[in-house]
C-alpha positions in Angstrom: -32.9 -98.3 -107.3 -34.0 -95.5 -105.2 -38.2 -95.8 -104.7 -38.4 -92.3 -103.9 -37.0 -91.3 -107.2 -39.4 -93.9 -109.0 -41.6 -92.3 -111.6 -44.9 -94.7 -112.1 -46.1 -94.3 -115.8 -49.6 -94.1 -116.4 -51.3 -96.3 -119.2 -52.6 -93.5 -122.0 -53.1 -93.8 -125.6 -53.1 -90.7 -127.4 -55.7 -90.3 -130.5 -56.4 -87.8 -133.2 -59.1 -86.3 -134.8 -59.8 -83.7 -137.4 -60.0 -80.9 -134.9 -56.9 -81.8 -132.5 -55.7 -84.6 -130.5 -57.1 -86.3 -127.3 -55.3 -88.8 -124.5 -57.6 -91.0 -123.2 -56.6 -93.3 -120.0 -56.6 -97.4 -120.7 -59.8 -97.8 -118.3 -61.7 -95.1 -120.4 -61.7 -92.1 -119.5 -60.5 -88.8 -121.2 -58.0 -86.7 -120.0 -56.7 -84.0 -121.6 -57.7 -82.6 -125.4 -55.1 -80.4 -127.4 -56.9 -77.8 -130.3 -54.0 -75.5 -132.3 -51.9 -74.8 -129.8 -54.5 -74.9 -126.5 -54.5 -77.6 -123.9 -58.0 -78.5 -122.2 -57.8 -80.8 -118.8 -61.2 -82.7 -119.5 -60.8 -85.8 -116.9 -63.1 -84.2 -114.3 -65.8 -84.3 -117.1 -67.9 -86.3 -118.3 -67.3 -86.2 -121.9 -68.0 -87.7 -125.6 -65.5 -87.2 -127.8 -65.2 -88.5 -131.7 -64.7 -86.8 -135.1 -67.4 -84.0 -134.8 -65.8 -82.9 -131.5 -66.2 -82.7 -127.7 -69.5 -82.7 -126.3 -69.5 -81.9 -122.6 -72.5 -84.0 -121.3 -71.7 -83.2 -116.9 -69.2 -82.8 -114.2 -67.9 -85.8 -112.5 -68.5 -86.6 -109.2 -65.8 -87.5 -107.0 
């Protein structure tokens, strides 16, 4: 097999709640919330997110 054609799969698990549906990364951090039919990149937050919704507590730093 060819390494440059190699795609490395990332460890996610994918969660819903009553207002959409959130993937979250296996060490813990959000990445990416979907509400109707909108997609919101959320990994360079810091973020809570559970049943009543998103609550956008900073910015990460880098």
């Amino acid at each position: 097999m060819n390494e440059t054609h190699t795609k490395h799969l990332k460890p996610w698990g994918v969660y819903q709640f009553p207002w959409g549906i959130a993937t979250k990364h296996r060490k813990g951090d959000w990445d990416r919330v979907f509400i109707s039919l909108q997609e919101i990149d959320v990994s360079r937050l810091d973020v809570v997110v559970n049943d009543d919704g998103i609550l956008i507590k900073g910015i990460r730093e880098e």
